[in-house]
N, C-alpha and C positions, 0 to 999 in steps of 0.2 A: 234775663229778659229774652225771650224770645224773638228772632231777628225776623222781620217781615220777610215773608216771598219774593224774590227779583221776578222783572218782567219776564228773563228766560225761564224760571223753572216751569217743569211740564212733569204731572203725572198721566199715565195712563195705566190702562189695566195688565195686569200679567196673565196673558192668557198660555194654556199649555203649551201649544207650537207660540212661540212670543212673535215671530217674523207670518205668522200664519195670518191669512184675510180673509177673519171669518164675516160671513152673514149676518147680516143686524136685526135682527127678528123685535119688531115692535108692535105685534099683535098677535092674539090665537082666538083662536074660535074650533068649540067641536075638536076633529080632530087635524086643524087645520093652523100651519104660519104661514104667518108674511112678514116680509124684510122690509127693510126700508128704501127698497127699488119697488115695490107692487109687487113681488115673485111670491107668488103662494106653493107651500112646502106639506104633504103628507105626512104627519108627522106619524111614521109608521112603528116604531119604540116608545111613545109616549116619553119623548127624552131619554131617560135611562130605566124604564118601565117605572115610571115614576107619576105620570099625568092621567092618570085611570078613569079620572071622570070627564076627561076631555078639560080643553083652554077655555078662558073668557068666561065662567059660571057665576053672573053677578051674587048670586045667593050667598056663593061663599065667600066674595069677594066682603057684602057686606056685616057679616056676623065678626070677621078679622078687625074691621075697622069699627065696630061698635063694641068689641070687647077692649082693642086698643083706647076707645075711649074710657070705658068705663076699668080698665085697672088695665098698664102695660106689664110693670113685671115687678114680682116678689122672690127674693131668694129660697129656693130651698130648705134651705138647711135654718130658717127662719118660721116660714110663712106655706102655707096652701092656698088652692083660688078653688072658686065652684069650677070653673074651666076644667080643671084637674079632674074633681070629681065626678062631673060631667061627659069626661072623655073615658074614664074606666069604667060607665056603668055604660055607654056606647058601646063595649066591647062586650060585654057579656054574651049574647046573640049569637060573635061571633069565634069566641073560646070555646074548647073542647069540655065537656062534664068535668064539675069540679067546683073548687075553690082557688082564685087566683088572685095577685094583684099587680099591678101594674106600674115600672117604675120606667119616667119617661127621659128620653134623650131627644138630642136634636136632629138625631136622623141614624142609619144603621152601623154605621164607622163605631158610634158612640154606643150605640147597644151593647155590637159584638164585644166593642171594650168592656162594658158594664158584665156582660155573661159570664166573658172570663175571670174578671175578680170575685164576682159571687159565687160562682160554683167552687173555685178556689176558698173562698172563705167560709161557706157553706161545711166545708170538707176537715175545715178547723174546727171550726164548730163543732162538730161533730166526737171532737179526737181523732181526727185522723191527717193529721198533717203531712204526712208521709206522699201524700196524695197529692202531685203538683205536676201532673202529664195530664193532655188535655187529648183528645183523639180526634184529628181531621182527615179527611180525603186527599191525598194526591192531585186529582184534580177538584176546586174548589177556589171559594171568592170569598171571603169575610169580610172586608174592607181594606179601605186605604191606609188607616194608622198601622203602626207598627206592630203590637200585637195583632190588628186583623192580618195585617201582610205575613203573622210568622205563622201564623193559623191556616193561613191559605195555600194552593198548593200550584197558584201561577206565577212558573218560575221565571216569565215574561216581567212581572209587574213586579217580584221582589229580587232581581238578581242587583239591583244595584244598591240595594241597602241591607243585604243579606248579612256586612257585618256589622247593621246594628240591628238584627233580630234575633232572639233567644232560642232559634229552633230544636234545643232541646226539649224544651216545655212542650215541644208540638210532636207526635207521634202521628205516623201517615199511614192508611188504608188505602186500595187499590178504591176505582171509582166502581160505582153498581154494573151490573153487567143482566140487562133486561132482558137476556134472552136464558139466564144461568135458574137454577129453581130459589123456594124463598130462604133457605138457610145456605145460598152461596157465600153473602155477604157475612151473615155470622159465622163460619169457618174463616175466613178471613181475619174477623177482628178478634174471633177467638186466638187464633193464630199471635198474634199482636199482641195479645193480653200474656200470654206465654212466655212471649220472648221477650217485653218490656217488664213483665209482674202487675199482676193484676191491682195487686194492692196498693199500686202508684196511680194509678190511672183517678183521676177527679171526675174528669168526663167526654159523652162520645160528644160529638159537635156536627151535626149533616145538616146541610144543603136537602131537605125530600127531594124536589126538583130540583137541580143543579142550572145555573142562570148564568153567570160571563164565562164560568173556565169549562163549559160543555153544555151549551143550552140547552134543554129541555131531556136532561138526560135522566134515569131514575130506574132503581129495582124494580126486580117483580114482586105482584102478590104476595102478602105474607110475610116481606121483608125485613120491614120494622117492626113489626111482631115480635120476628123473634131476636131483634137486636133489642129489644125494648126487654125481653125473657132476660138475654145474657149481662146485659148493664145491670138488673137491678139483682140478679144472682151472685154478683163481682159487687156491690154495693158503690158501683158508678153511678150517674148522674148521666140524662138523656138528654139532649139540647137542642131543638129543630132551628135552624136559621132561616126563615122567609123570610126577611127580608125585600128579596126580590117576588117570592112564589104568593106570601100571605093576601087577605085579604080578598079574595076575587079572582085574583090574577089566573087561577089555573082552573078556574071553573065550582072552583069551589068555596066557602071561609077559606081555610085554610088547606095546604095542599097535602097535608098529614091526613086530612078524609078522607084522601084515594087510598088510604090503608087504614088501621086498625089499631094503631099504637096511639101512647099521647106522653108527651113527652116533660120532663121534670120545668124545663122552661121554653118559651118559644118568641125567637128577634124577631121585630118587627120594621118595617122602616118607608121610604120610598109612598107607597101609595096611603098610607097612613094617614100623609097631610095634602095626597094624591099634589102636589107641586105647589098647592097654595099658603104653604107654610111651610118651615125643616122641622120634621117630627121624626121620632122613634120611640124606642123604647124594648122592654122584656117585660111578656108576661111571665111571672113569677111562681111557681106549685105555693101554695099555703104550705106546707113541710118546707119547704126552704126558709122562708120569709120564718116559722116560729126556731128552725135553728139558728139563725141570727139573734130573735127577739128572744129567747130562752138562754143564749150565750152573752155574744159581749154585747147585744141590747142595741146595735149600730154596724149597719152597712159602711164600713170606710172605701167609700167611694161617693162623687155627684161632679156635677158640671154646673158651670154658670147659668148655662140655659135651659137646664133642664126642668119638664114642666110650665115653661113659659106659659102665659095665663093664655096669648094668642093663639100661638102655636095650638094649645090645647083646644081650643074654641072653636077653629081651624077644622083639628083632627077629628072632634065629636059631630061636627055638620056632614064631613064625609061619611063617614060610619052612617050617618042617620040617612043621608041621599044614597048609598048604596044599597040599604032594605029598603027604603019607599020607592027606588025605581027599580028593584029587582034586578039589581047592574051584575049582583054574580051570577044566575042561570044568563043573564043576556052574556055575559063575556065565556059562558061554557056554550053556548049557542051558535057565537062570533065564530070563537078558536076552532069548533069544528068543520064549521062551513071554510072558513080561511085557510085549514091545516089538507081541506080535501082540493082546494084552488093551485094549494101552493104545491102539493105534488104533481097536480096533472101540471102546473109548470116547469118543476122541477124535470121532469122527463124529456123536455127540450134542452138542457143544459147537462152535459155531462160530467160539468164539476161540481154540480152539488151532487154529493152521494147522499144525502137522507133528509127528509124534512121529520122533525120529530116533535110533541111538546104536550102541552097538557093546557086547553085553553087559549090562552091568549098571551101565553110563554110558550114559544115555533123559535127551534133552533135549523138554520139551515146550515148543514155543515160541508164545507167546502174541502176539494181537495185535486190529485193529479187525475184527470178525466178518464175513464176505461181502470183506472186503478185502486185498488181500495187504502189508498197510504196518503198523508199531508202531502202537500207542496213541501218541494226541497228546502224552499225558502219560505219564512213568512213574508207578508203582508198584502196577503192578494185580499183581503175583505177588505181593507181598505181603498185598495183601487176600485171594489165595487161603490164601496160607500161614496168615494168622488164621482162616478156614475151615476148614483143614486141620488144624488145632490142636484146633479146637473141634470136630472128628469123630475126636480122638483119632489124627491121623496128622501126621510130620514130614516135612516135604521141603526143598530147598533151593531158595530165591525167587533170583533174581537179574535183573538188569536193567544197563541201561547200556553196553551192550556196541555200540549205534549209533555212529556219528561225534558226531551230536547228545546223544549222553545219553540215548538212549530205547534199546528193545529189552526185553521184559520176559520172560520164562521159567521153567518149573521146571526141577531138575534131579533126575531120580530114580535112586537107586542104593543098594536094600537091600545089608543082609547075606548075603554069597553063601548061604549057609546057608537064605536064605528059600526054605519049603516053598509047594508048590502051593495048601494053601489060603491063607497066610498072604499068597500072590501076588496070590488071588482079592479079599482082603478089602483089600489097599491099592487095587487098582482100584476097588472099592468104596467104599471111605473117600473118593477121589479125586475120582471123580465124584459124590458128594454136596457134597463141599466145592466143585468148581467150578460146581454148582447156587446154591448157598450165594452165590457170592460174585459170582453173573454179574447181582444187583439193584443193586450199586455200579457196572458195568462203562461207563455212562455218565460218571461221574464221572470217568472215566479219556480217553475219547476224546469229550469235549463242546468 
């Protein structure tokens, strides 16, 4: 029997800082919070690039709550919903030529995890077992689970569970270098392929635009091209991770269209269910999907929630308000006007060294002023971001993304939806907080 509650017990939430007093945000609208003081808040990262079509959109609020009526949830490994199907023929528009399918999660943690057992099993399929090295960036971001953290190459976010990640499985490439020509990067991974063996390698795994561990960071012309030549010449597997970049975000579908390659699978996550639902998933090559079906006949992998009937219901209304309002040419329209603001601000601040991005993913990368190298120490984006808070505007701080642990940045990326003034006043909010915050900036490089 179950003993009732005493009058002392108390739960509360665990939040990451647990002693921290965060903000009560009990509303959004556009690209706009409010707390539960009346303080209205910028929401200048669309949370964690995550809220693309802006807060408060009763539209989608109510197709979630009329699908929850009409079916909440079926298993898997059971059952389908038109939801489901509804949300992959949403996507067609915007996949690259081809034949695809699409297998959902409940957001990109759960993707990345899904890519890497399928390409891994894919590679069985195949006969070639042999094949169990995956290829990531040095600097990069897969996600928070375990395999995303062994995949990933911030050693900020995985030093403390380092011994329980398999980092053999993970083989590391130097990060793109935009100013180098387009087979820099392939000498690189050719290089890798060399000295690990080719014939181990399952597959390459990029970030196109790179998003927490070097924001808006990316090759030149031509780059993927010919990584996309050398993976399938080595009989590798290609992998794009938007997650962060997909769907709009960088002015494009997806941000593989600022090149020419197309890749064997592409994660997706984040603006998918643009925040009114947890969605992800991986589009899937049709070659993948019939070496499974032609082999052992079953994916061994899924999640609980994956394909949720809502979720899916969710993810297909966005798809569909992002071509009837023409939200990608508007967020490649945004990101230009915003990326040409944010330098002529940047030129009053001598610790931002670069505003970079593609759209409406603007990394502004922080560091010692007059010098081109990090702060000694991290955590100077953060002292921005409590600046930035306290001018009423959110951004996303990140750091970590050095070899050493250093590297410090913001990451900017409204709601595509943000209007020209609303564009004007986060530059504004921006450079008063990096005003704000550049009397600590000793503290950071002493």
């Amino acid at each position: 029997m179950t003993t009732p509650a005493t009058a002392s017990t108390r739960v509360r939430p665990f939040h990451r800082s647990p002693e921290h007093a965060y903000p009560m945000i009990v509303r959004g609208e556009g690209v706009w919070l409010w707390d539960d003081q009346g303080r209205r808040y910028l929401d200048a990262a669309s949370g964690a690039l995550v809220s693309n079509l802006g807060h408060g959109r009763a539209d989608i609020a109510e197709v979630a709550a009329r699908q929850a009526r009409e079916l909440d949830f079926v298993h898997g490994s059971q059952f389908t919903s038109p939801a489901l199907h509804e949300l992959a023929e949403r996507l067609v528009p915007f996949a690259p030529p081809g034949h695809w399918r699409f297998f959902a999660t409940s957001g990109g943690s759960e993707a990345t995890e899904s890519a890497i057992k399928l390409v891994r099993q894919v590679q069985v399929e195949r006969g070639q077992g042999q094949r169990d090295i995956i290829v990531t960036r040095s600097r990069s971001y897969h996600g928070a689970s375990l395999g995303g953290l062994a995949a990933s190459g911030m050693g900020a976010r995985k030093a403390l569970y380092a011994p329980l990640l398999r980092e053999e499985a993970f083989a590391k490439v130097p990060p793109p270098d935009p100013t180098a020509d387009a087979h820099h990067d392939a000498r690189a991974l050719e290089a890798l392929f060399d000295r690990v063996g080719a014939e181990r390698i399952a597959a390459v795994m990029l970030e196109p635009v790179i998003g927490a561990a070097a924001p808006g960071l990316a090759p030149s012309a031509g780059t993927y091209e010919a990584l996309r030549a050398l993976c399938d010449h080595h009989g590798v597997l290609l992998v794009f991770d938007e997650v962060m970049s997909g769907l709009g975000r960088t002015g494009r579908n997806f941000a593989l269209e600022h090149w020419g390659a197309v890749p064997d699978a592409i994660i997706v996550g984040k603006g998918l269910g643009a925040g009114y639902a947890p969605l992800g998933g991986v589009l899937v090559g049709e070659e993948l999907v019939a070496a499974i079906a032609q082999g052992s006949g079953s994916f061994v992998h899924g999640f609980t929630y994956a394909g949720h009937p809502v979720s899916a219901a969710v993810g297909a209304k966005v798809l569909h308000v992002l071509v009837e309002e023409d939200l990608v040419a508007a967020a490649a329209s945004a990101g230009e006007r915003l990326q040409r603001e944010l330098r002529a601000m940047a030129a009053m601040h001598p610790e931002v060294h670069d505003v970079r991005g593609f759209g409406l993913l603007i990394g502004l990368i922080l560091g010692a002023p007059g010098e081109a190298r990090p702060l000694r120490r991290p955590g100077y984006a953060g002292a921005v971001n409590r600046a930035a808070l306290a001018a009423g505007l959110s951004v996303y701080p990140g750091g970590g993304g050095e070899p050493d642990g250093r590297g410090d940045h913001l990451l900017i990326g409204p709601p595509f939806s943000i209007t020209t003034t609303e564009s004007d006043e986060l530059v504004e909010r921006l450079d008063r907080a990096l005003a704000d915050a550049r009397c600590h900036l000793a503290t950071f490089d002493g």
